[in-house]
GUMI-480480 format. One record per residue (C-alpha): residue number from 1; z, y, x. Coordinates in nm, 4 decimals. Each point is the difference from the previous one (the first is absolute). Layout:
BEGIN
NUM; Z; Y; X
...
END
This chain:
BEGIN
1; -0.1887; 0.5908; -1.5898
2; 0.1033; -0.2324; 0.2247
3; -0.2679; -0.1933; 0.2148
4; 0.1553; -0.3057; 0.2061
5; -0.2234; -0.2164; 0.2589
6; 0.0460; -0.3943; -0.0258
7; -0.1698; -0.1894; 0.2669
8; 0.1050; -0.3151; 0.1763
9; -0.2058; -0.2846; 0.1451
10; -0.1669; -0.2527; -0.1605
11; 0.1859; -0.2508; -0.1529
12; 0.3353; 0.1810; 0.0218
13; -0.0329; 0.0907; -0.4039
14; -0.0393; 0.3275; -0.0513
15; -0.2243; -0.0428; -0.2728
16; 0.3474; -0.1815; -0.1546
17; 0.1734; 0.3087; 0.0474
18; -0.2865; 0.2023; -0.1240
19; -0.0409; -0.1399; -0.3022
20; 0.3967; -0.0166; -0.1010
21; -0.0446; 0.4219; 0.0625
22; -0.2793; 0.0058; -0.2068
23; 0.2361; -0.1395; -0.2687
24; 0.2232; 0.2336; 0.0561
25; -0.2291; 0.2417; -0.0940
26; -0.1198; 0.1347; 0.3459
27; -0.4504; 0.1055; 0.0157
28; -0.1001; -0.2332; 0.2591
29; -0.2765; 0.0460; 0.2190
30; -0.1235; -0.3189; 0.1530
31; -0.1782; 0.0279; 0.2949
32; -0.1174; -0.3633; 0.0038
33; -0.1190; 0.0259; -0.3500
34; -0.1939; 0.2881; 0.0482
35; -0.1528; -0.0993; 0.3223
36; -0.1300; -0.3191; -0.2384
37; -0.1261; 0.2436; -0.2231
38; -0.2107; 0.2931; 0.1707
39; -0.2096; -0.3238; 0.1823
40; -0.0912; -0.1708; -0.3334
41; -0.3577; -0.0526; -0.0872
42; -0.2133; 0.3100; -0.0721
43; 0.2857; 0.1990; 0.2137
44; -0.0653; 0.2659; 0.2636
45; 0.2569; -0.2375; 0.2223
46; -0.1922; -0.3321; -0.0164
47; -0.3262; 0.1706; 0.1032
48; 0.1412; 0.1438; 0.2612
49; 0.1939; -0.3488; 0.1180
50; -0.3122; -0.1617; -0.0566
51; -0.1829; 0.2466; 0.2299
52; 0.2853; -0.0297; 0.2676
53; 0.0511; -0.3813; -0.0011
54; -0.3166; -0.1653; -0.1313
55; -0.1580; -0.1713; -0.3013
56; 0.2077; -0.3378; 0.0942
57; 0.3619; 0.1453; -0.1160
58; -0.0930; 0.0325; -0.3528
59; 0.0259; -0.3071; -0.2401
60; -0.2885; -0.1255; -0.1763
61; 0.0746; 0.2168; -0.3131
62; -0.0185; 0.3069; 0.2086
63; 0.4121; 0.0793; 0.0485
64; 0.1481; -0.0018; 0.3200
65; 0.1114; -0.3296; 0.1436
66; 0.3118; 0.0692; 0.1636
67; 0.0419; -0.2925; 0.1653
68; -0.3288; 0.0317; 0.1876
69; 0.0860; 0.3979; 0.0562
70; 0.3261; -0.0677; 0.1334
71; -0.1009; -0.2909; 0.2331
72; -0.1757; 0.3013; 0.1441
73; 0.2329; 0.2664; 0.0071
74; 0.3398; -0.1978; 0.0407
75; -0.0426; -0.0703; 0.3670
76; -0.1914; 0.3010; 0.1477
77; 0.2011; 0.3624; -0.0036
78; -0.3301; 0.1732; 0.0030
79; -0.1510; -0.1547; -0.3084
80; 0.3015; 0.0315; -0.1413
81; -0.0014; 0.3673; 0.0472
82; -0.3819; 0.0127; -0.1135
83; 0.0671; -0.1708; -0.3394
84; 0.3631; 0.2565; 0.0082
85; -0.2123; 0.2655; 0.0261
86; -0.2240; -0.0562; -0.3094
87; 0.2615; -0.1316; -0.2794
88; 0.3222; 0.2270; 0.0912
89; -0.1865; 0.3363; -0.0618
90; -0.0799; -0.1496; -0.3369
91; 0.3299; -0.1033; -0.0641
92; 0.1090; 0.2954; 0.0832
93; -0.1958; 0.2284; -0.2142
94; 0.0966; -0.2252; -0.2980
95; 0.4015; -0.0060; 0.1088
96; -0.0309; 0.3834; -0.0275
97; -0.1630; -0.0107; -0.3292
98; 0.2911; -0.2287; -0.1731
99; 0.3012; 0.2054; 0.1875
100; -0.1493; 0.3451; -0.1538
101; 0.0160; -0.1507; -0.3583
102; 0.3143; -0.1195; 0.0317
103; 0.2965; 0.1448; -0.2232
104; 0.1981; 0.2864; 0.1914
105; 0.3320; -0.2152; -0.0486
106; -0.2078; -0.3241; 0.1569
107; 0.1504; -0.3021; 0.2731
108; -0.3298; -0.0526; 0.2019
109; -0.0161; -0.2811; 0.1687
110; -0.3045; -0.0098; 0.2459
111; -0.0070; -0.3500; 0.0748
112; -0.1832; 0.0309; 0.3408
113; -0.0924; -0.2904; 0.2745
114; -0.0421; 0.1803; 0.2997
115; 0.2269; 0.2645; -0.0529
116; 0.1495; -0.0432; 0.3597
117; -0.3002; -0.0804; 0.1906
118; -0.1639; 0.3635; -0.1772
119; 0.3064; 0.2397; 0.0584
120; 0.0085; 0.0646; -0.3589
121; 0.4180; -0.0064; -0.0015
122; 0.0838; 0.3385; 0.0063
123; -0.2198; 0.0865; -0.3083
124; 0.2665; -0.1892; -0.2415
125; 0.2702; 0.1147; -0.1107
126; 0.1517; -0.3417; 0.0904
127; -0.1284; -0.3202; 0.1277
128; 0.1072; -0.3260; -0.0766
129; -0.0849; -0.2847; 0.1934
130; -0.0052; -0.3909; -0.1527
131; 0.0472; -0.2534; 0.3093
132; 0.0296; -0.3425; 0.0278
133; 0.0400; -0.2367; 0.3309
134; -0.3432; -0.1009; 0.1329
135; 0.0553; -0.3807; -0.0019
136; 0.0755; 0.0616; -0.3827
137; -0.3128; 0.2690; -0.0262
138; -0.2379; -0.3007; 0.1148
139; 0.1434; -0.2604; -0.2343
140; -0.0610; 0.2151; -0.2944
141; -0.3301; 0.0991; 0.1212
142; -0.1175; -0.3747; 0.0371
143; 0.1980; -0.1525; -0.2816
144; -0.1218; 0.2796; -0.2724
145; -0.3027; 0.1559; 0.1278
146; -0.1519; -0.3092; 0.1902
147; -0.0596; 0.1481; 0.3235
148; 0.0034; -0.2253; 0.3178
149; 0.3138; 0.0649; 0.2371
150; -0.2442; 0.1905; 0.2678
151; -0.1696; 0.2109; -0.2676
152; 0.3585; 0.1157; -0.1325
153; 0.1564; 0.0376; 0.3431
154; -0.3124; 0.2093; 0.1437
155; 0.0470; 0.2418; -0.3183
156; 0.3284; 0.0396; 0.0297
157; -0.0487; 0.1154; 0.3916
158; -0.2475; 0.2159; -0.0977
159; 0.2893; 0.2175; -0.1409
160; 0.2269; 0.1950; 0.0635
161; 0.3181; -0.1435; 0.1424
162; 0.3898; -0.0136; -0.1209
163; 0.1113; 0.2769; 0.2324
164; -0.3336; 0.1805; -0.1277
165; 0.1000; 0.0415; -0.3357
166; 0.3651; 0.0053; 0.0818
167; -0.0554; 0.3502; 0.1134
168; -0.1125; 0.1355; -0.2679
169; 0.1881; -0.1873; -0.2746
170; 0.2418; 0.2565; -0.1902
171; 0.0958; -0.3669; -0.1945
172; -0.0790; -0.3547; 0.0877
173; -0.0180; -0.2923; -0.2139
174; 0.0717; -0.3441; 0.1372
175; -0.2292; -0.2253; -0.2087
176; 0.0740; -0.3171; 0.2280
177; 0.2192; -0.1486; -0.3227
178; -0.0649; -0.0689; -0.3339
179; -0.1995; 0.1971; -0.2513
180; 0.2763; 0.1049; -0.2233
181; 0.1867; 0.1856; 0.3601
182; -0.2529; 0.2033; 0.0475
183; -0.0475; 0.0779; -0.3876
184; 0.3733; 0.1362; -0.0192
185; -0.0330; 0.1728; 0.3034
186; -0.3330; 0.1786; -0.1265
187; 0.2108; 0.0692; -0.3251
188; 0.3056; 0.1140; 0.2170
189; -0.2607; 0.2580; 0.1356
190; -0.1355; 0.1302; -0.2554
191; 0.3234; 0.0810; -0.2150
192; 0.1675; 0.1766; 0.3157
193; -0.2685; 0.1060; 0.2206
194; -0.3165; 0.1204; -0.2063
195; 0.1079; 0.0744; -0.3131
196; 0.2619; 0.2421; 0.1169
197; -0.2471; 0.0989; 0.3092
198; -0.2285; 0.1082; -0.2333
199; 0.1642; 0.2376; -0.2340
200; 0.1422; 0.1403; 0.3018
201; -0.3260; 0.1081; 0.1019
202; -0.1004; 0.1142; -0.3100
203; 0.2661; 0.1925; -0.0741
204; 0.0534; 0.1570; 0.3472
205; 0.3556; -0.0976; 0.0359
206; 0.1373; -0.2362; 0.3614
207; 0.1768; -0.2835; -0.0046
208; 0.4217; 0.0066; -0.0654
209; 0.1290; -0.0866; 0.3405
210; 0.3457; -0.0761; -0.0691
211; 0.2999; 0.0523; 0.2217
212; 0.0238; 0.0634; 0.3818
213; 0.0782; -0.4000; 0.0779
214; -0.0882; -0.0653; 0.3249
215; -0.2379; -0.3307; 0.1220
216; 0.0036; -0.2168; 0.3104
217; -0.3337; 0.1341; 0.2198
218; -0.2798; -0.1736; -0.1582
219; -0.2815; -0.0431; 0.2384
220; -0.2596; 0.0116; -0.2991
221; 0.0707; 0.3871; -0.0292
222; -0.2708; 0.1004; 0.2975
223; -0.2482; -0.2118; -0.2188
224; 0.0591; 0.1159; -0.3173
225; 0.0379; 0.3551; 0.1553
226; -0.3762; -0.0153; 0.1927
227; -0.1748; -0.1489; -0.4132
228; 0.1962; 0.3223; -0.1478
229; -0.1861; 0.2087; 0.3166
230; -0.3039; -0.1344; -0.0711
231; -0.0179; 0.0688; -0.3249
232; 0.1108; 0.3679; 0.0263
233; -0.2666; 0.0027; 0.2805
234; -0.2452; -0.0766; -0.2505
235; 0.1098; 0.2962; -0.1703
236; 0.0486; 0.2509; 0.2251
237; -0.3069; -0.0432; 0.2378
238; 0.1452; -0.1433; 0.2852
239; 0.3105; 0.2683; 0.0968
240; 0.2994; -0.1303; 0.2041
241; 0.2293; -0.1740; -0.2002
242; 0.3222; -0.1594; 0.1554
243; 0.2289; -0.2602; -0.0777
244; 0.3589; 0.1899; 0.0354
245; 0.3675; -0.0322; -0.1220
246; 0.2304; -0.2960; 0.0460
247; -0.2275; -0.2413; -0.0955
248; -0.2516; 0.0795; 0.2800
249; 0.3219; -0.0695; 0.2794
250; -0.0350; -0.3780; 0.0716
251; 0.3231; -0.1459; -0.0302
252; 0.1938; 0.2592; -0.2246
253; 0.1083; -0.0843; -0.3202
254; -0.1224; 0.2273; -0.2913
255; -0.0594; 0.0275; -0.3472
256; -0.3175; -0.1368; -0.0877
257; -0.2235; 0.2878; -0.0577
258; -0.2933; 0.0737; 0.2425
259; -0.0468; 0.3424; 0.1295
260; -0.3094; 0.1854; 0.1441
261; -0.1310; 0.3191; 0.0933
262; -0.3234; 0.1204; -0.0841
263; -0.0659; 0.2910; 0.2549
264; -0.2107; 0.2622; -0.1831
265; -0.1114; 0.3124; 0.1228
266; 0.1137; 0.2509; -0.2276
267; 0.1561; -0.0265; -0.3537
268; -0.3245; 0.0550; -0.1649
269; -0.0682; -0.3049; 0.1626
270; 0.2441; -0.1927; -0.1600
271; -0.0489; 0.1559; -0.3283
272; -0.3483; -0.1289; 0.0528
273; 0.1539; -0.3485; 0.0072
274; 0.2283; 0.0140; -0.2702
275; -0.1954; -0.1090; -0.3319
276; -0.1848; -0.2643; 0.2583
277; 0.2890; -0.1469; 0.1231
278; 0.1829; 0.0112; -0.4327
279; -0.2662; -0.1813; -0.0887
280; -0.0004; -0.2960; 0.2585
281; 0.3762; -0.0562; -0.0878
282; 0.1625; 0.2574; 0.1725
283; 0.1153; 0.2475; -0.1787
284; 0.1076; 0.3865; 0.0782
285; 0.3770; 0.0633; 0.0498
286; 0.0995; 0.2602; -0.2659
287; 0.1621; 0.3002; 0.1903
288; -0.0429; -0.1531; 0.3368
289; -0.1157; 0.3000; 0.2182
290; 0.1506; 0.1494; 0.2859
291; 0.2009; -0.1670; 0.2647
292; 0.4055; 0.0915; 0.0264
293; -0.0508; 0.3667; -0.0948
294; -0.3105; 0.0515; 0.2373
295; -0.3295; 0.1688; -0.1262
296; -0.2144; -0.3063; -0.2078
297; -0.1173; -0.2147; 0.2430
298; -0.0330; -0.3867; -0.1582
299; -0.0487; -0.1081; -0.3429
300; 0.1717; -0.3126; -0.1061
301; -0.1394; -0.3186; -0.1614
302; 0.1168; -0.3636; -0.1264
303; -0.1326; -0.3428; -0.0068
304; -0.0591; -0.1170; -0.4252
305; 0.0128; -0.3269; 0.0902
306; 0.3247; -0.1759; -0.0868
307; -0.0215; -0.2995; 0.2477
308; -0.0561; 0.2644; 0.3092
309; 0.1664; 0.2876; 0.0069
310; -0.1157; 0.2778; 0.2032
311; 0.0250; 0.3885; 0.0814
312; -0.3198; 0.1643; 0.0528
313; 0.0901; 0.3401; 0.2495
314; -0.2657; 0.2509; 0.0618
315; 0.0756; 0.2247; 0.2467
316; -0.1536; 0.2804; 0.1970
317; -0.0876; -0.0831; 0.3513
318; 0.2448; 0.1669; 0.2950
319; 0.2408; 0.0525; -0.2474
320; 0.3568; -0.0564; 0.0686
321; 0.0665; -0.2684; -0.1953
322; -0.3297; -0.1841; 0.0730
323; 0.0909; 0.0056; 0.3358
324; 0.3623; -0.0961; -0.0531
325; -0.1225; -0.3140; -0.2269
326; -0.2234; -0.1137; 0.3000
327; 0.2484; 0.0629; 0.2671
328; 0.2956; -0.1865; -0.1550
329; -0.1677; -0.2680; -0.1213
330; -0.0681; -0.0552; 0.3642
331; 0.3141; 0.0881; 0.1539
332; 0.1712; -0.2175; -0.2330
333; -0.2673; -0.2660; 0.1044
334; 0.1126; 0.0755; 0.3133
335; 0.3782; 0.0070; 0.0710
336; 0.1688; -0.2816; -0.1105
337; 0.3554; 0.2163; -0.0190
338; -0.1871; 0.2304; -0.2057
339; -0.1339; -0.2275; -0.2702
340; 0.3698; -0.1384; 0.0202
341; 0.1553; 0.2988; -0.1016
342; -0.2556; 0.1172; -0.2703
343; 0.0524; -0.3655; -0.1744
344; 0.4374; 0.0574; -0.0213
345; -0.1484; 0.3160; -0.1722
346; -0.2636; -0.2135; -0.2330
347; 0.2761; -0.2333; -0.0678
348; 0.2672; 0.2937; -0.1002
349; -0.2125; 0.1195; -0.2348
350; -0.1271; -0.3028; -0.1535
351; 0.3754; -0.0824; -0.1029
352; 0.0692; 0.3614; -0.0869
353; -0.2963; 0.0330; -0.2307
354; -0.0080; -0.3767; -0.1119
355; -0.0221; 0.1154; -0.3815
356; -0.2131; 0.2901; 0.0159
357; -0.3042; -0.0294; -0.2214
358; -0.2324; 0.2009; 0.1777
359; -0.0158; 0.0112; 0.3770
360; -0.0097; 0.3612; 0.0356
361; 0.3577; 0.0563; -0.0533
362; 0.0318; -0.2081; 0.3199
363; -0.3134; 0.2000; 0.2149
364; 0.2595; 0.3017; 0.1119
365; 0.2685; -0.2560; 0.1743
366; -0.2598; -0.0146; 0.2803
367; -0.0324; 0.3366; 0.0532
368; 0.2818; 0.0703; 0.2593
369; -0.0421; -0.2706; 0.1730
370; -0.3704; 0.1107; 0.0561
371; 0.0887; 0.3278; 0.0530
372; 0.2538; -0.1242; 0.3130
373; -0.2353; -0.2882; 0.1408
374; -0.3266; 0.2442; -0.0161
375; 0.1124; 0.1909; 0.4055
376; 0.0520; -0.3532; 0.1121
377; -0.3386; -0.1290; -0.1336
378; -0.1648; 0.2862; 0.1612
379; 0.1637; -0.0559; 0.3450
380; -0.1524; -0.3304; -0.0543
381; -0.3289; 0.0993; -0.0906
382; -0.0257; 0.2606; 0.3298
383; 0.1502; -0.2814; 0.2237
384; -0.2725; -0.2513; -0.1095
385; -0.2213; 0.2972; -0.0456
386; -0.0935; -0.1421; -0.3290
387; -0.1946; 0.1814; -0.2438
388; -0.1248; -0.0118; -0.3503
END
């Protein structure tokens, strides 16, 4: 199973983009819908709205009138919070009722407003966020839903903002066009993101990472790198985890794969981890134990999903190479002639092993090159009296 969270603000369309999943065949759990549906009439929900907020927000047949409820709500964060705190419970019991009947091989889609604003990012798999420009977020709201221009932009400040939900968007969806553009690029998602995503997961296996081509620095990795950390986080109850290897070095070119260290304990620790961390999408590295002929001390995982790449390294903490993966990522972070000289070696090897299939014919070229840089790293680290 696969469970993705969509969220976006209102009027950006991610209902659009929810429903063309739903075609596709994806279980989607709408948070809007269901947060109309546990405060019907004769519902738990309403009673207790009605309790909160008064007699005068219901309608004259006895359901809530929104309008009235909102005109309440909409402009004061602590009402807002008191009617949050009744209906997303409820939601929330019902969500978790649909995802545990959902097929094993299920796309969920948890269609979910507040996403953001609640921290709920690192509980998905993957989040996908539907955004549109604000000026085009009002039109739609007072061309199609009637709202005045004040009501719509008040709502809209209410929530969370671009660079809000740009952190924790694994993919974003530009929905300031036309219908049909955001319709092929939910399609475009689904055939080469989730589908594959999710019988990667299933079936325990990480995504093919191709050869050791080498990118410009992008300065997305850090970001992408901290919604992988938070995710493992999740999962591992808060240990260190680091953002290492090339990609971590601003300014050095790399292949794109993100690297981090989980620092555990002991390696009962990180067999702890193992089934946890297979079944969020990051699956166990087959024969992966030990580190260059030392006793085991790391066990070695890999991202499943196909549009992020990532290696997953567990390793015991005051080990050797923990250390070492620390103190060269910040060496190299930190001498310019350094980083210069590792990236002729990146680049030598990226040409030499241009056709390899797997990248693990190309891992050993670095070896010597570690093995003769490591005494001047470590003169480094005792000049600047670094440590780990």
């Amino acid at each position: 199973m696969l469970r993705v969270g969509l969220t976006g603000g209102i009027g950006s369309g991610k209902s659009t983009v929810a429903g063309r999943l739903a075609e596709h065949g994806a279980v989607l759990i709408d948070g809007d819908k269901l947060a109309r549906e546990v405060v019907e009439p004769g519902t738990p929900g309403l009673a207790a709205i009605t309790a909160a907020f008064g007699q005068e927000i219901l309608a004259e047949d006895g359901s809530l009138n929104r309008p009235k409820l909102a005109a309440v709500v909409f402009n004061s964060d602590e009402q807002r919070e008191r009617l949050n705190g009744i209906v997303h419970p409820l939601v929330g019991q019902r969500s978790a009722e649909m995802l545990a009947d959902a097929a094993e091989d299920a796309v969920v889609v948890h269609d979910v407003p507040l996403l953001v604003e609640k921290g709920y990012a690192p509980m998905y798999n993957l989040v996908v966020v539907v955004h549109a420009d604000v000026e085009e977020r009002v039109r739609r709201l007072t061309e199609t839903r009637g709202m005045s221009e004040a009501d719509a932009r008040a709502r809209i400040a209410a929530q969370a903002t671009e660079e809000q939900r740009r952190a924790v968007a694994d993919v974003w969806l530009d929905n300031s066009g036309t219908p049909d553009q955001v319709l092929a690029m939910a399609d475009a998602l689904w055939a080469d993101r989730l589908v594959p995503f999710e019988a990667n997961v299933r079936l325990r296996r990480f995504a093919r990472y191709g050869n050791p081509r080498l990118y410009d620095y992008n300065p997305e990795w850090p970001a992408q790198a901290a919604r992988l950390i938070a995710r493992l986080q999740m999962l591992t109850g808060g240990v260190r985890i680091d953002h290492i290897g090339s990609t971590s070095v601003p300014g050095l070119p790399a292949k794109d794969i993100i690297d981090l260290q989980i620092t555990v304990s002991s390696m009962q620790q990180a067999d702890s981890f193992a089934e946890p961390l297979s079944e969020a999408g990051f699956p166990v590295s087959a024969g992966n134990r030990g580190d260059r002929g030392e006793e085991e001390t790391k066990t070695f995982h890999h991202s499943a999903d196909p549009g992020r790449p990532a290696n997953i390294h567990l390793r015991v903490e005051g080990t050797r190479d923990w250390r070492h993966a620390l103190m060269f990522r910040d060496w190299l972070r930190a001498e310019e002639a350094e980083r210069a000289s590792y990236l002729d070696l990146k680049q030598d090897i990226a040409k030499r092993f241009a056709s390899a299939d797997n990248l693990a014919e190309a891992a050993p070229a670095k070896d010597s090159w570690f093995d003769e840089a490591l005494p001047r790293a470590e003169k480094w680290a005792t000049a600047t009296g670094w440590q780990p």
